[in-house]
N, C-alpha and C positions, 0 to 999 in steps of 0.2 A: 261368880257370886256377886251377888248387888246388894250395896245396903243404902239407905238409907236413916237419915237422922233430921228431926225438925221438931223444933219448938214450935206451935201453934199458937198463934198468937188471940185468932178469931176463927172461925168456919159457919156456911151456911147451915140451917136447922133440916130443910128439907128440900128435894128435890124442886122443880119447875117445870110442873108437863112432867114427861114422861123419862125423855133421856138429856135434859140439860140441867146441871147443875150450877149454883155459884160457888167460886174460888176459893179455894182454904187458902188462907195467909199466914205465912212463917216467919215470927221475927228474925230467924235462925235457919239454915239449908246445911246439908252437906249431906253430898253422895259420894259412893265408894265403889270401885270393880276391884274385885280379885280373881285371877285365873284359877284353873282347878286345883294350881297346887297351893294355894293359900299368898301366891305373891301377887303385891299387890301395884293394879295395872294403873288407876288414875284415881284423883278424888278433886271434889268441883265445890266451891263452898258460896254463901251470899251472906249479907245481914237482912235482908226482904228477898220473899219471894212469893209468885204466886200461884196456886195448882189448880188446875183446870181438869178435872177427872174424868168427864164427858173425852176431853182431848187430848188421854195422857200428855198435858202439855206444861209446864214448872217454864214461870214468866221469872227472870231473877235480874238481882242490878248488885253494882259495883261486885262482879265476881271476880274469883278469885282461884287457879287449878293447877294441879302439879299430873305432871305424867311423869310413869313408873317406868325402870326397863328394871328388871330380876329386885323390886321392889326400891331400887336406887332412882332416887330423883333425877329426872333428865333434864324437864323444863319448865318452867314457872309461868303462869296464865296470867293476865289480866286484861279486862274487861269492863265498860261499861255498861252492859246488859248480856243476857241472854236466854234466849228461849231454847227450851232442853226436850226433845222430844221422846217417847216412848222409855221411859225410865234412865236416858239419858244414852242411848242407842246414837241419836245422833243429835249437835249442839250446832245451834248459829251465835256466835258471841260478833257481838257489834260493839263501835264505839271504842276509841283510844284502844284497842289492841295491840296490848304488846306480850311476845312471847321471849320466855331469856332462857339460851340453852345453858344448861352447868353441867360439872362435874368434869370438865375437858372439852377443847375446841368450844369454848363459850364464844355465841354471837347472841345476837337478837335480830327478831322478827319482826313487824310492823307492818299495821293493813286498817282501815275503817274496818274491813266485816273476814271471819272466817267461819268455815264451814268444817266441822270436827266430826266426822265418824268414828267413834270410838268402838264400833267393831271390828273396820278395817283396818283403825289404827292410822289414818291417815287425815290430813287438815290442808284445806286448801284455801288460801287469802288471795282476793280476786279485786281488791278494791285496791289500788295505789301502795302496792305492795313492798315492804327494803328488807334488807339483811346488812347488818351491820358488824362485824367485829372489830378488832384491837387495829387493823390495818385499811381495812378497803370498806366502801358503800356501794352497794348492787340495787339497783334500780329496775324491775319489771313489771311484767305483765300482769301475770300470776305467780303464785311458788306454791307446790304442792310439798308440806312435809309428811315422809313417809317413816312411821317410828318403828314398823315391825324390819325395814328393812336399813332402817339410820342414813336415811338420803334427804338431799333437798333439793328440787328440781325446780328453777328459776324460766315459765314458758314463756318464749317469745324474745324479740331482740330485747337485751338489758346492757344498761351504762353501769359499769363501773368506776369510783373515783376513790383518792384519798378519804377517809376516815375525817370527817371535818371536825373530830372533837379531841383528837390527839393528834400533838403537835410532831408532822413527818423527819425524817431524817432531811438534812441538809442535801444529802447525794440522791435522797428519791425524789424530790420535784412534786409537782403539780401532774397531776395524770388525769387523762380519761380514756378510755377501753371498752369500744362499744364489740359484744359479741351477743349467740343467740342460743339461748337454750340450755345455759348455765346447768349443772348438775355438780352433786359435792357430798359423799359418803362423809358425813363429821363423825365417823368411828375409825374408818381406813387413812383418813386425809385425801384416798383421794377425787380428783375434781376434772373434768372435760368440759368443752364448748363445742358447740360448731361453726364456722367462717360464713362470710368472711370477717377477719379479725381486722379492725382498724382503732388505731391509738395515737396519742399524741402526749407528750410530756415534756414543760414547761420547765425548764432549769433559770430562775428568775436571776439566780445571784449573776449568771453568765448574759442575761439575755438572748440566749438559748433556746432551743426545742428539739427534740426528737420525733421521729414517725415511726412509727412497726404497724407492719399487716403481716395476715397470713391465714393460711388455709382453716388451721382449725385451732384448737389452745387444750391441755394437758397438764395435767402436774401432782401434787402431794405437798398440803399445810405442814402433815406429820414431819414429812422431809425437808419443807422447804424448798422443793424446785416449782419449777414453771415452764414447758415447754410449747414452742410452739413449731408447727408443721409449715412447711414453703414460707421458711420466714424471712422478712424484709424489714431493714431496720436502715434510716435515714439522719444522720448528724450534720453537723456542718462541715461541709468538704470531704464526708466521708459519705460512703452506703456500701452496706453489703448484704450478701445474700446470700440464704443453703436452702435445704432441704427441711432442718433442724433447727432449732437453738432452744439451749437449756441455762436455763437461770438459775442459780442454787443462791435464794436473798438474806442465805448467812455469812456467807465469804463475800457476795456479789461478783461472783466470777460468772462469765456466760462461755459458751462452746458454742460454736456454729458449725455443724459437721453435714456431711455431703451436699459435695460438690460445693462447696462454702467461696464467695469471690467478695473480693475488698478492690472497692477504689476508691482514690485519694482522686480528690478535681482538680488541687493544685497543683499536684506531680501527673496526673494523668498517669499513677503506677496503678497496675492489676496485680492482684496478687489470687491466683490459684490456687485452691489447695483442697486435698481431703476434708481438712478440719485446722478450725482458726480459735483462737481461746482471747478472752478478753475482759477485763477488769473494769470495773465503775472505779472512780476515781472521788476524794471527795465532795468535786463539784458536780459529780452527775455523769460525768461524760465517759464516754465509751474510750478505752485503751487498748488499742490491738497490739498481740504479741510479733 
């Protein structure tokens, strides 16, 4: 179900030719979907707008829009324009877009332009595109949000860094983590990449740094882990390697398990093992058991 609501502020008297009209003017817009069972899917609002009937086409500025999931708000729109196609089937909003998820797992989104099907339920921001939440800043290509199925799919290599508007913990450092092809269920928590994974993190108070690569990256916000696959992780005087390692960045304890090997450069000691476990410390640094 579609509705529509508009104050009229002006409209043309009569056609021009045959099939071209002039724009009715709305000092006032707002549209509305609801599915068949009366809940309601999104609504898109303006204070001007302008309808083009010839082109089922509503020209709008400083908009404004919420998407529904079982009539609960999920995310908040904003816009500096946008042209709304076919009674609002599909939207291009352009200009300072930002989209803010609520209700749980709140991030936000940012792009100059997005492109919103609202049949398929999906939006994809193609121009200088971020994700930002409470901890990290993701930087790509594209990001396609998918609301029928609660994913966000980040295409293309993307940077990762600290959150530059909240002040980090002392023991996480300075970060950047370049991987490709980001994806992130914000209903499930959880989130995968594909390799190759290379990072680097700056421990200032030590003058310090760490390295980690690895084949692919894995984990759960809900949980709080972070795994990554063939991982490699580099400190001073130290490096080791598994198969594995999981981060859980409530306790900060990590696991390194198969075929996990530790050495020391100073002692030139190897240490083998199934599985090695290891604590952040609170200047940063890796503490093997």
């Amino acid at each position: 179900m579609f509705f529509l609501f508009a104050v009229i502020a002006c409209s043309s008297d009569s056609p021009i030719g045959n099939d071209v009209y002039q724009p009715f003017v709305f000092s006032k817009l707002q549209l509305s979907k609801k599915d068949n069972k009366g809940n309601s899917m999104w609504k898109i609002t303006s204070p001007e707008a302008r309808y083009e009937l010839g082109n089922r086409l509503i020209r709008a500025i400083n908009v404004e829009a919420t998407i529904f999931n079982q009539s609960i708000p999920t995310y908040n729109i904003y816009a500096q324009s946008a042209n709304i196609l076919n009674d609002g089937e599909l939207i291009l909003l352009e200009g300072g877009l930002k989209i803010n998820k609520i209700n749980g797992n709140d991030h936000t989104l940012t792009s100059a332009r997005g492109v919103w099907n609202t049949a398929d339920e999906h939006m994809e921001l193609d121009i200088k595109p971020t994700l930002l939440n409470s901890e990290v800043l993701i930087k790509s290509e594209e990001v396609i949000i998918n609301h029928r199925d609660k994913t966000v799919l980040l295409k293309g290599a993307s940077l990762v860094t600290n959150n530059p508007t909240t002040n980090s913990k002392e023991n996480t450092g300075r970060f950047k983590l370049l991987l490709n092809n980001p994806s992130w269920n914000y209903d499930t928590g959880y989130f995968k990449a594909l390799g190759p994974i290379s990072g680097v993190r700056v421990l200032e108070s030590l003058d310090q740094y760490q390295r980690i690569s690895g084949q692919s990256i894995f984990g759960n916000t809900n949980k709080s882990l972070l795994g990554i696959r063939s991982c490699k992780v580099y400190q001073k005087n130290e490096y080791i390697e598994s198969k594995r390692c999981l981060w859980n960045w409530n306790d900060e304890t990590l696991t390194f398990s198969g075929g996990a090997k530790l050495r020391r450069n100073s002692s030139k000691l190897l240490i083998d093992r199934t599985k090695i476990e290891a604590e952040l410390t609170e200047q940063g640094v890796l503490e093997f058991d």
